[in-house]
BALOBA-1460 file (C-alpha; in Angstrom, 3 decimals):
// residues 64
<rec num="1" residu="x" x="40.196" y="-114.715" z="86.406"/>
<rec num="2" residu="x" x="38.218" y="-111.678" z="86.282"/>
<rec num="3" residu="x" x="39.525" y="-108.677" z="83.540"/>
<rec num="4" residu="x" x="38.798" y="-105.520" z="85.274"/>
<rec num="5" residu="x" x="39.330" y="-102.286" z="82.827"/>
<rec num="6" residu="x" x="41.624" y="-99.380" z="84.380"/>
<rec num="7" residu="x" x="41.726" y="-97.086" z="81.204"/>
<rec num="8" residu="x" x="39.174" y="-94.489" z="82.036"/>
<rec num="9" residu="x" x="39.351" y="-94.057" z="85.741"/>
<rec num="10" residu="x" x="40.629" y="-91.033" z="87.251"/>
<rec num="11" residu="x" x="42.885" y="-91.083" z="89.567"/>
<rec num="12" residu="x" x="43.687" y="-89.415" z="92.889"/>
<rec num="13" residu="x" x="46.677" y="-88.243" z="94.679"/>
<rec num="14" residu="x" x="47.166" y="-88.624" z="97.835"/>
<rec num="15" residu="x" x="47.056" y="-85.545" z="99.877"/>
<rec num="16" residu="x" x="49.901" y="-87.057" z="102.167"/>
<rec num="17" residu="x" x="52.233" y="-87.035" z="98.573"/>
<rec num="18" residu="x" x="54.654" y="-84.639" z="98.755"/>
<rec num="19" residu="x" x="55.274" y="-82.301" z="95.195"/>
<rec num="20" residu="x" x="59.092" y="-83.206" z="95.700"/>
<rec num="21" residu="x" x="58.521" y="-86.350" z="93.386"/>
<rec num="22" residu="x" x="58.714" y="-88.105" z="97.106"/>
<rec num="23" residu="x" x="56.656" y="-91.402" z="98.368"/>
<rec num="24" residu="x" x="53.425" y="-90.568" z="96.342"/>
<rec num="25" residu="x" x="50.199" y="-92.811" z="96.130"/>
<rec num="26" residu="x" x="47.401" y="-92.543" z="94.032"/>
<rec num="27" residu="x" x="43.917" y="-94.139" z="94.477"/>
<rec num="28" residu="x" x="40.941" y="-94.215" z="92.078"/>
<rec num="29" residu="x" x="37.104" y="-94.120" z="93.264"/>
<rec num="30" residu="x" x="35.219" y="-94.935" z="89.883"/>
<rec num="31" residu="x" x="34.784" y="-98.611" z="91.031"/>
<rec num="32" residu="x" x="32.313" y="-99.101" z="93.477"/>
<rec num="33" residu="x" x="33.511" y="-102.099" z="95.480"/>
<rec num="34" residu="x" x="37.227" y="-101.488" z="94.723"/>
<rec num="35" residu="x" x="39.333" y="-98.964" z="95.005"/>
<rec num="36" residu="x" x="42.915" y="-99.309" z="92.691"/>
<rec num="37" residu="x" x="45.820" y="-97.700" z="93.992"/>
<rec num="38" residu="x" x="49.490" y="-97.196" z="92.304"/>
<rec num="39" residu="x" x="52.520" y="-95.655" z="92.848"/>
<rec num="40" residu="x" x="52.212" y="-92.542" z="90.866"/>
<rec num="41" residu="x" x="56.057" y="-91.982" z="90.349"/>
<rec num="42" residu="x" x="55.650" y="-95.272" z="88.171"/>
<rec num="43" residu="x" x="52.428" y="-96.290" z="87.480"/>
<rec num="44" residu="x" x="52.894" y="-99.095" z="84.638"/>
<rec num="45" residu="x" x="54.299" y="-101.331" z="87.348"/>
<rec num="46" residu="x" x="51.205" y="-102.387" z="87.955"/>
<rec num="47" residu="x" x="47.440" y="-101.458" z="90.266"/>
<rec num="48" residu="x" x="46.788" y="-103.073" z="93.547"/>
<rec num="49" residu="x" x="43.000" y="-103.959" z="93.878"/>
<rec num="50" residu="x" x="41.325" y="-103.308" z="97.347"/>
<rec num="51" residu="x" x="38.032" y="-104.711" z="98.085"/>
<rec num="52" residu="x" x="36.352" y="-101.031" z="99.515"/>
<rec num="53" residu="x" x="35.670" y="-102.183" z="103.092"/>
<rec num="54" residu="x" x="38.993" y="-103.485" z="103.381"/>
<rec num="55" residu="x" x="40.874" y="-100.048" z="102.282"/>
<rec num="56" residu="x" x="38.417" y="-97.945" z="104.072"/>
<rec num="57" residu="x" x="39.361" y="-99.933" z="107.119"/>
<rec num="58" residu="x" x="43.509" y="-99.543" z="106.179"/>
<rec num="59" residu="x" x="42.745" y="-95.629" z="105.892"/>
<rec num="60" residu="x" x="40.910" y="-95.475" z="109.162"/>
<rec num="61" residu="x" x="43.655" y="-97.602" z="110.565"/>
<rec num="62" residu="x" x="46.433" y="-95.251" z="109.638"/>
<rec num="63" residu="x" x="44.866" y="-92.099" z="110.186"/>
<rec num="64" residu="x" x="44.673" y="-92.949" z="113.959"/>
């Protein structure tokens, strides 16, 4: 299993997030082929891993 080290990215909320403490997501784009995202109302449960193409095709998805 690949070890892929989180500690010095910066992250990125999403400008959907509301400043309520609502639904808010946060995505990091230090990491060229992957982009992390987290829930930023409790990020130490944990970082999904997208392969780029595949989250770039979610967001384009969704935004329709």
């Amino acid at each position: 299993m690949r070890v892929i080290d989180l500690s010095d990215i910066t992250w990125r909320r999403s400008s959907y997030s509301n400043q309520d403490g609502g639904e808010c997501l946060e995505v990091a784009t230090d990491i060229p082929s992957l982009v992390p995202v987290r829930d930023s109302k409790d990020p130490s449960r944990g970082t999904l891993l997208f392969e780029a193409s595949a989250w770039a095709a979610f967001v384009e998805r969704v935004g329709r």
